[in-house]
The first five atom37 places (N, CA, C, CB, O) and aatype in JSON, in Angstrom:
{
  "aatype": [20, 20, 20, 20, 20, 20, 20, 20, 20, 20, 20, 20, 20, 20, 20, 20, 20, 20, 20, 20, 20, 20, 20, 20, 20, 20, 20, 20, 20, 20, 20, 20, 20, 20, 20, 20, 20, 20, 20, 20, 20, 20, 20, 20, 20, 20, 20, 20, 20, 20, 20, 20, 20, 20, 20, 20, 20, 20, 20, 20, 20, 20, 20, 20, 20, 20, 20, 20, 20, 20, 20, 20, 20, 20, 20, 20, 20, 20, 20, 20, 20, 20, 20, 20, 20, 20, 20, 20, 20, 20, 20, 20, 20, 20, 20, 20, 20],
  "atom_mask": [
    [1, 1, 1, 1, 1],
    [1, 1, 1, 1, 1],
    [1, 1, 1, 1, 1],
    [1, 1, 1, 1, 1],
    [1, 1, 1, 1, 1],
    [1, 1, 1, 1, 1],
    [1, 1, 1, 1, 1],
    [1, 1, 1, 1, 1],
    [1, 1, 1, 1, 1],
    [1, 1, 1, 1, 1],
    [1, 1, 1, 1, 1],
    [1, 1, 1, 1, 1],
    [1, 1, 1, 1, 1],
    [1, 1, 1, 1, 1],
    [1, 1, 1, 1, 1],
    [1, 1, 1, 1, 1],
    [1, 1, 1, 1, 1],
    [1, 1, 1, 1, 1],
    [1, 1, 1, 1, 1],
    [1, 1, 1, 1, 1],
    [1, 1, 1, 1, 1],
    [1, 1, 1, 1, 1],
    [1, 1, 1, 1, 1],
    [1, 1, 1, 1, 1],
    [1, 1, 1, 1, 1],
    [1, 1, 1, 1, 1],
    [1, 1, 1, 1, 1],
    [1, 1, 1, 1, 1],
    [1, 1, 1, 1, 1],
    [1, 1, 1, 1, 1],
    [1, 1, 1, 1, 1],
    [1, 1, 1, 1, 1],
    [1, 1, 1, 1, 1],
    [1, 1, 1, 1, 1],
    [1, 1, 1, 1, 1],
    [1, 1, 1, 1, 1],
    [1, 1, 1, 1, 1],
    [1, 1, 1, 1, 1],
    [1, 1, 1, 1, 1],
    [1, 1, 1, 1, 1],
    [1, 1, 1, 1, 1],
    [1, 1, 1, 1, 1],
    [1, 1, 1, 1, 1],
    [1, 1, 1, 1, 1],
    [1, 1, 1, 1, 1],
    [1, 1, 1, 1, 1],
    [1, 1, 1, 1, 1],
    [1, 1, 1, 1, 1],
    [1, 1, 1, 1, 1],
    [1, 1, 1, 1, 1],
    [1, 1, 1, 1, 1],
    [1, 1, 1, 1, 1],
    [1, 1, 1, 1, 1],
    [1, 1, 1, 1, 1],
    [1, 1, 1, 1, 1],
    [1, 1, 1, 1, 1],
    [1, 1, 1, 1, 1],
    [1, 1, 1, 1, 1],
    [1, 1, 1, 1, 1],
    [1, 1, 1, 1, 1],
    [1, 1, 1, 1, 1],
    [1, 1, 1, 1, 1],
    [1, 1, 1, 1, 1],
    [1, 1, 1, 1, 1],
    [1, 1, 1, 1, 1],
    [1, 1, 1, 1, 1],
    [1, 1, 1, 1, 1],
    [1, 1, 1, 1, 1],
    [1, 1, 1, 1, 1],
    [1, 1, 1, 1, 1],
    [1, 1, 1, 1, 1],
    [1, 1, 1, 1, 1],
    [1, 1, 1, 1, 1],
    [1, 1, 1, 1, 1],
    [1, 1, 1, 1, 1],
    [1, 1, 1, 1, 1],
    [1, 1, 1, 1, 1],
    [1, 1, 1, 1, 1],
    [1, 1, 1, 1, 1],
    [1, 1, 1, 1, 1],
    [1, 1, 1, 1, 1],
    [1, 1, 1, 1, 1],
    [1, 1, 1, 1, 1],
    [1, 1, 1, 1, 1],
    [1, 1, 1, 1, 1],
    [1, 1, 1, 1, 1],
    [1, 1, 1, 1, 1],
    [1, 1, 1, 1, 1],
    [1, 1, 1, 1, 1],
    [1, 1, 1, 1, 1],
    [1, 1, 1, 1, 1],
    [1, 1, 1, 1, 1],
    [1, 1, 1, 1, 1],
    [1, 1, 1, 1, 1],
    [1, 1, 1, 1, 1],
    [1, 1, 1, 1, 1],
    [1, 1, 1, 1, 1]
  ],
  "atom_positions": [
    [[62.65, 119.4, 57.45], [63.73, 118.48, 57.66], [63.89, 118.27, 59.14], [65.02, 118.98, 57.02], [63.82, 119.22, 59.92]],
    [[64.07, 117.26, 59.44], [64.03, 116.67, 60.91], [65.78, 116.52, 61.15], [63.01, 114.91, 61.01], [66.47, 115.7, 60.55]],
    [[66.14, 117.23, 61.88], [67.56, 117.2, 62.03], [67.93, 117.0, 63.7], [68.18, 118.65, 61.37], [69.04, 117.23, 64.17]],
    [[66.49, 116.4, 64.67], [66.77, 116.27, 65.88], [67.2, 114.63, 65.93], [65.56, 116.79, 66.78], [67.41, 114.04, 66.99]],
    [[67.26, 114.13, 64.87], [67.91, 112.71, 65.01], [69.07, 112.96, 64.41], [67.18, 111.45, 64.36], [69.67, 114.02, 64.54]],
    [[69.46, 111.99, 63.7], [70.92, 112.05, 62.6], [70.48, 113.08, 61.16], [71.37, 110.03, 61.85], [69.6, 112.91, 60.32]],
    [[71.49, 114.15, 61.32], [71.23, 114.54, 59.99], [71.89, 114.01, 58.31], [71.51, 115.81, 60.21], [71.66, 114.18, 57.11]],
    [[73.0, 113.14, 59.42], [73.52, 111.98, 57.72], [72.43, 111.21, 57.41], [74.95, 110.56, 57.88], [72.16, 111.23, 56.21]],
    [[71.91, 110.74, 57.91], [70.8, 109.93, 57.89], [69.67, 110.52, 56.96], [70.33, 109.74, 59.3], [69.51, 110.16, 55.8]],
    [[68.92, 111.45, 57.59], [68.05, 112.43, 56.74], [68.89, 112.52, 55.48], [67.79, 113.99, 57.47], [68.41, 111.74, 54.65]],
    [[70.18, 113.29, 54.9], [70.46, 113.45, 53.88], [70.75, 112.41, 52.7], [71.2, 114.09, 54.13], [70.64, 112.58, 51.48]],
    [[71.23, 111.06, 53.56], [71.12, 109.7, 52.72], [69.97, 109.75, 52.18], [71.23, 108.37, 53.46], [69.7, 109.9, 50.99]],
    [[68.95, 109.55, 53.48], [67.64, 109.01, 52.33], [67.05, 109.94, 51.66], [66.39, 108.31, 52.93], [66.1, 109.51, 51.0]],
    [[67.27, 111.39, 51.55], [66.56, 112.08, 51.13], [67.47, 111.97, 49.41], [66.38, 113.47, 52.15], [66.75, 112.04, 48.42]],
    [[69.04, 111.82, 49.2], [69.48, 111.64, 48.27], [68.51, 110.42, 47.56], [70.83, 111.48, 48.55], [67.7, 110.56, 46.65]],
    [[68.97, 108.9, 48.47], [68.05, 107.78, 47.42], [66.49, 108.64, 46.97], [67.55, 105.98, 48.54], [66.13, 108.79, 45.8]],
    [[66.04, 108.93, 47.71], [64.93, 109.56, 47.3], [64.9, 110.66, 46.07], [64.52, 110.11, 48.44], [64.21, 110.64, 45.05]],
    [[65.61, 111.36, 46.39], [65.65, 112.02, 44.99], [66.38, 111.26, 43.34], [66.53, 113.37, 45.39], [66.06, 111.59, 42.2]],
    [[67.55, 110.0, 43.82], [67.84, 109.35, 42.69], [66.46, 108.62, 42.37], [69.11, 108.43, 42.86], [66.31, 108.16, 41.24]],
    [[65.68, 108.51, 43.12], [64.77, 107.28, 42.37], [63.3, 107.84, 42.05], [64.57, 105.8, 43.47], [62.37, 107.24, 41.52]],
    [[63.37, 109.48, 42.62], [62.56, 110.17, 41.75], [62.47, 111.02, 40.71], [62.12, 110.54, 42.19], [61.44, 111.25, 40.08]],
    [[63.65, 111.57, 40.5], [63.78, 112.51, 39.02], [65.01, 112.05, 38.42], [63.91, 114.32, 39.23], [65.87, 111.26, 38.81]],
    [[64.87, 112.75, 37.34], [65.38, 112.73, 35.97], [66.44, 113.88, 36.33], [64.19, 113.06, 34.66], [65.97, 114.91, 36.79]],
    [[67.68, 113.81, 36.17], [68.63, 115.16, 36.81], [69.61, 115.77, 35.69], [69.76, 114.6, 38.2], [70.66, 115.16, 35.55]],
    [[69.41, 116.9, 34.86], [68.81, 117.57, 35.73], [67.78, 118.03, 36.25], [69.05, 118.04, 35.7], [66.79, 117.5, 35.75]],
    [[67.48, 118.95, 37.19], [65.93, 118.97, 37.3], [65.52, 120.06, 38.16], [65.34, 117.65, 37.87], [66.3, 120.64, 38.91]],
    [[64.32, 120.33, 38.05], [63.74, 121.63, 39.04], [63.77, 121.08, 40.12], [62.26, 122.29, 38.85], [63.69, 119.86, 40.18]],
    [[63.91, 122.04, 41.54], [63.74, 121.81, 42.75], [63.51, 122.51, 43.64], [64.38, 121.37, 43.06], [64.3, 123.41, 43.92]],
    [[62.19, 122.27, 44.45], [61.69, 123.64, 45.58], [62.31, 123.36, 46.78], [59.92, 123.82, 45.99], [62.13, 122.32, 47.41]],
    [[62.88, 124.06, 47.03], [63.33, 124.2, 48.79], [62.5, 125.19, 49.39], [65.0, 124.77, 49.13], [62.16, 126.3, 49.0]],
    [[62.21, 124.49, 50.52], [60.99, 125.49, 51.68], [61.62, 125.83, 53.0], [59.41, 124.5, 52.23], [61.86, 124.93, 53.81]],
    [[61.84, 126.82, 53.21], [62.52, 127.17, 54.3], [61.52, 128.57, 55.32], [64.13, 127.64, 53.62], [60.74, 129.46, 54.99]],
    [[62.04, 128.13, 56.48], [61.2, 129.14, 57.73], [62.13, 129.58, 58.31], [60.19, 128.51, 58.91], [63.04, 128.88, 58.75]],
    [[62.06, 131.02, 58.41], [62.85, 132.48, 59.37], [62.42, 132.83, 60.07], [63.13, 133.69, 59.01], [61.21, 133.06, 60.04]],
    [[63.27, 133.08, 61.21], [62.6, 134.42, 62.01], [62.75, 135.73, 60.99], [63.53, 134.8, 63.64], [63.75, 136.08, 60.37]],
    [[61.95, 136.1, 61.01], [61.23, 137.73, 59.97], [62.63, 138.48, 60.46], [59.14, 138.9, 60.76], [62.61, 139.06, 61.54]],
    [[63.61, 138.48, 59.83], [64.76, 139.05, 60.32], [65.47, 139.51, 58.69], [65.71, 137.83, 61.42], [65.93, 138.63, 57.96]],
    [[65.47, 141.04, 58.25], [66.13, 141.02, 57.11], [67.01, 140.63, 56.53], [66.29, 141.59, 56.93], [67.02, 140.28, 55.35]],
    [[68.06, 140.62, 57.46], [69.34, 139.21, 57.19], [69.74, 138.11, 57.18], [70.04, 139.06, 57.53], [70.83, 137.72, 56.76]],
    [[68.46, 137.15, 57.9], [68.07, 136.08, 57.4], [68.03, 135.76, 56.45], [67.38, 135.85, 57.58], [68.64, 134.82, 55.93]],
    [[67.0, 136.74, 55.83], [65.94, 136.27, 54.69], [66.92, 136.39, 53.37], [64.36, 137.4, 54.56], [66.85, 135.46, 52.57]],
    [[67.77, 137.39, 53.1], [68.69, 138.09, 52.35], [70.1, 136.96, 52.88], [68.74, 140.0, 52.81], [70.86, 137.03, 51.92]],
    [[70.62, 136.17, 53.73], [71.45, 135.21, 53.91], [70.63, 133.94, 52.78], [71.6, 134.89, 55.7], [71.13, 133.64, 51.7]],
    [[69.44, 133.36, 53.27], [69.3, 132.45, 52.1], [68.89, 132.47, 50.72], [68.69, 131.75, 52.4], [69.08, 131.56, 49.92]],
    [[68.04, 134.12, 50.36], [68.67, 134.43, 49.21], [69.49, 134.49, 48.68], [68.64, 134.93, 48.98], [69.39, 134.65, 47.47]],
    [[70.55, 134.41, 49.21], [72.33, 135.24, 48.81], [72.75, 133.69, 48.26], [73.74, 136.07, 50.7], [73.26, 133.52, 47.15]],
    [[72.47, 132.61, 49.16], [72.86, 131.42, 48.87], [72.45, 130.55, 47.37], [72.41, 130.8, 49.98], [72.97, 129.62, 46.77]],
    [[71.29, 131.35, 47.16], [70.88, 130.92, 45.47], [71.08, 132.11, 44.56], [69.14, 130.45, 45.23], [70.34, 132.23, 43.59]],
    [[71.95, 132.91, 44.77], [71.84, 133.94, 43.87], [72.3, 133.95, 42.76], [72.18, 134.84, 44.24], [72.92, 132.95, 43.13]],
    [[72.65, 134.1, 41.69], [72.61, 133.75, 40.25], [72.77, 132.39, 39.45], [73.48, 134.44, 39.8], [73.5, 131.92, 38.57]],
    [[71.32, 131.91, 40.5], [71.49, 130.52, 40.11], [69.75, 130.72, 38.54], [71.2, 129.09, 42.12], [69.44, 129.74, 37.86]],
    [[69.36, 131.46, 38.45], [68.13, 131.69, 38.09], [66.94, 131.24, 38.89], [68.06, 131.26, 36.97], [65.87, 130.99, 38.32]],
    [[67.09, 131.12, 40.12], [66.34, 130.85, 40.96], [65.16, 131.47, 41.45], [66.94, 130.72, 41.63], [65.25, 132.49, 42.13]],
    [[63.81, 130.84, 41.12], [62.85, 131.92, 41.63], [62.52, 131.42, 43.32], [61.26, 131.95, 40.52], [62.42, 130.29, 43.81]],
    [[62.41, 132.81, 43.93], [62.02, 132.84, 44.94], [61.19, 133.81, 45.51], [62.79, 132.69, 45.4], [61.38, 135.02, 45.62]],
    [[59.86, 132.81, 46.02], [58.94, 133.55, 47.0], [59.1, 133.75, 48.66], [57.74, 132.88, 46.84], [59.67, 132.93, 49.37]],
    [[58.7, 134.57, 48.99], [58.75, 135.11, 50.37], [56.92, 135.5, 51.0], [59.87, 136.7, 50.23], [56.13, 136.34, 50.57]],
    [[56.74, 134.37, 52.24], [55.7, 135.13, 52.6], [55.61, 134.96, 54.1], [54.44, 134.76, 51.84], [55.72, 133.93, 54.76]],
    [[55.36, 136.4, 54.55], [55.05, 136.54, 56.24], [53.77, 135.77, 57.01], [54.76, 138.15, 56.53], [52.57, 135.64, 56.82]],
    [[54.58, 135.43, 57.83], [53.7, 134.67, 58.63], [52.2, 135.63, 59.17], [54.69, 134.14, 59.94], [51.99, 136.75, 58.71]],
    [[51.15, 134.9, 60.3], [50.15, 136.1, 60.39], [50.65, 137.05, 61.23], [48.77, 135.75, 60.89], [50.25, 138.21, 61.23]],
    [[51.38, 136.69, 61.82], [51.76, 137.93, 63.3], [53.24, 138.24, 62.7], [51.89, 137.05, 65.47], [54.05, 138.92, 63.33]],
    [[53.47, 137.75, 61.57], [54.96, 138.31, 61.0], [56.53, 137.67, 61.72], [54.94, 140.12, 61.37], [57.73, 137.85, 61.48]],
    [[55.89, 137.02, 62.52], [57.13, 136.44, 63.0], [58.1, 135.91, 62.49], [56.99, 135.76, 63.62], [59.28, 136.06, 62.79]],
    [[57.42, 134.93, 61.3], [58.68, 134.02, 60.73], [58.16, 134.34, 59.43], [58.89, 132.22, 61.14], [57.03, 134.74, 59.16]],
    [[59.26, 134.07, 58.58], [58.59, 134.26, 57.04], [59.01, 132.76, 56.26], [59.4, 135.87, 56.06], [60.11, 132.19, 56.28]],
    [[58.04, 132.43, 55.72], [58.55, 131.3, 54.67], [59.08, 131.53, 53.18], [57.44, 130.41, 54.47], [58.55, 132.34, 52.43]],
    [[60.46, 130.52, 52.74], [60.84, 131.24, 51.86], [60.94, 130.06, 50.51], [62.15, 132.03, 52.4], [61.95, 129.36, 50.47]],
    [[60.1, 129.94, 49.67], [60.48, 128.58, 48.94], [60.96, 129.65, 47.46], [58.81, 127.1, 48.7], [60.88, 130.81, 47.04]],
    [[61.52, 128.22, 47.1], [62.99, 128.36, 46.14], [62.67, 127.82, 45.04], [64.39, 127.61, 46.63], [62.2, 126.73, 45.38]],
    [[62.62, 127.9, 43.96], [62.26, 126.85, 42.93], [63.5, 127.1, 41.95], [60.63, 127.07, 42.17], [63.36, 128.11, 41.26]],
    [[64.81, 126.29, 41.72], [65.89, 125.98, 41.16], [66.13, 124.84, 40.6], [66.65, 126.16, 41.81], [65.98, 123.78, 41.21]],
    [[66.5, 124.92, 39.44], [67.22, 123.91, 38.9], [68.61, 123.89, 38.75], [66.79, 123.72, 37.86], [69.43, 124.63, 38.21]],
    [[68.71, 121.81, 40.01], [70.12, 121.85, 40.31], [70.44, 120.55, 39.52], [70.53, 121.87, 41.97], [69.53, 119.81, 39.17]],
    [[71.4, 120.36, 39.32], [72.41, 119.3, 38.65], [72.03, 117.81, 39.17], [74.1, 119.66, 39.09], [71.76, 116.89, 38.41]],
    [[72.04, 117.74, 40.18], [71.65, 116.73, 40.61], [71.54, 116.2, 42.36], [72.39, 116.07, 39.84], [72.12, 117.01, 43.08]],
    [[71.13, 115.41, 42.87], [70.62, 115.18, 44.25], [72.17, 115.64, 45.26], [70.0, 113.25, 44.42], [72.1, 116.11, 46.39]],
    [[73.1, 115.44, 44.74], [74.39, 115.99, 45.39], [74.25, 117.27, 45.47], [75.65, 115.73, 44.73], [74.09, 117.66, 46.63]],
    [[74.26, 118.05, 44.7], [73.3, 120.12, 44.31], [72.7, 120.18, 45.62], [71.49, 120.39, 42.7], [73.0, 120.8, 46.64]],
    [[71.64, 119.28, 45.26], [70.27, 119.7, 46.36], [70.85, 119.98, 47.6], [69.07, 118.43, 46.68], [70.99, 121.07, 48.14]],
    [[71.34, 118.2, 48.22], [71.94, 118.28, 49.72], [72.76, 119.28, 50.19], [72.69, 117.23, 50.02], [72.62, 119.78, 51.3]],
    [[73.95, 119.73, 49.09], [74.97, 121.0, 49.29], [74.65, 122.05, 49.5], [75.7, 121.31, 48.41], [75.49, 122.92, 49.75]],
    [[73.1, 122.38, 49.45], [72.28, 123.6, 49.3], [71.62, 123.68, 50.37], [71.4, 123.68, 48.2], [71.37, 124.77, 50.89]],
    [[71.16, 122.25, 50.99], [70.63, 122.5, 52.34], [71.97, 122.15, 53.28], [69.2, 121.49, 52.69], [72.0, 123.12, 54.04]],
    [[72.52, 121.73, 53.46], [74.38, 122.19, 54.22], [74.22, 123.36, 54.34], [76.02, 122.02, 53.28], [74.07, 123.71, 55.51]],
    [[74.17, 124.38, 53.36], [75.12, 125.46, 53.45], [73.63, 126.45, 53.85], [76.27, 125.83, 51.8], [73.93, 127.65, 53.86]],
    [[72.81, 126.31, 54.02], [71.49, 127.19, 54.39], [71.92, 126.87, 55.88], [69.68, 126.64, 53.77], [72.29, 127.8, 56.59]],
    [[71.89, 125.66, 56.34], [71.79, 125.4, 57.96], [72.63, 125.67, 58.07], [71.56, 124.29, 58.71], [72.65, 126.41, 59.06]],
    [[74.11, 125.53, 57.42], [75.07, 126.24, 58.07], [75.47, 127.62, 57.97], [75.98, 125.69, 57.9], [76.51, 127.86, 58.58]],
    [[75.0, 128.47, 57.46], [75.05, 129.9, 57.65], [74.0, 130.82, 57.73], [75.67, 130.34, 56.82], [73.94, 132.05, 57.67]],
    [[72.94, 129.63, 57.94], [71.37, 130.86, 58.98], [71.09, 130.16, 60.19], [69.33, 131.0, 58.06], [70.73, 129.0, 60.36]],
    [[71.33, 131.19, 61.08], [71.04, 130.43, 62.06], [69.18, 130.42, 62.66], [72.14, 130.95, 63.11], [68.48, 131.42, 62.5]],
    [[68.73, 129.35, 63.2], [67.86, 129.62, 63.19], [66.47, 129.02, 62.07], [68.3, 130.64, 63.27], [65.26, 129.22, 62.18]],
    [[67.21, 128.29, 61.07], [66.38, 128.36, 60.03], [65.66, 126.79, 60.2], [67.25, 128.74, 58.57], [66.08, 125.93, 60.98]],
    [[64.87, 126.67, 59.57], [64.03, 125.37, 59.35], [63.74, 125.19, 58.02], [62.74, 125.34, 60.08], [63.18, 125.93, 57.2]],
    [[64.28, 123.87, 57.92], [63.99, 123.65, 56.41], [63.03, 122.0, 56.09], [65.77, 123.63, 55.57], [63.14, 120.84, 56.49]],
    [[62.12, 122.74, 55.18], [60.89, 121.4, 55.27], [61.3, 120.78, 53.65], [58.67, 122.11, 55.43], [60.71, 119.81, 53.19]]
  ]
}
């Protein structure tokens, strides 16, 4: 996610984009990058937690950052965006693709 321009912007079109590609409700991967920091990684876990959400975790080569994708099913493209809000706003640090 490119958030060095407007991030209303990004989240508009990424909504039309998701109304005019799925069927809602629906599965959805979120991909996110950490610094390799246990409370990071355990902050954006925490944020899907008893959602039945599977999530993988894998370290980078020198371990620096870890990538963390999400595979959830949310309600609908409003879900999604509220989910990346609340990741950027309570990890700091994070990147989300």
């Amino acid at each position: 996610m490119s958030e060095s321009n407007n991030p209303e912007e990004f989240y508009a079109k990424l909504k039309k984009q998701l109304q005019d590609t799925s069927l809602w409700p629906s599965e959805y991967l979120y991909k996110f990058i950490v610094p390799t920091k246990e409370e990071k990684i355990e902050k954006v876990e925490g944020i899907f937690n008893n959602m039945g959400a599977v999530i993988r975790t894998k370290q980078s080569k020198k371990g620096t950052y870890t990538s963390i994708s999400i595979n959830v099913r949310m309600k609908n493209p409003d879900a999604v965006i509220g989910k990346y809000r609340e990741v950027a706003e309570k990890v700091e640090g994070v990147i989300a693709l």
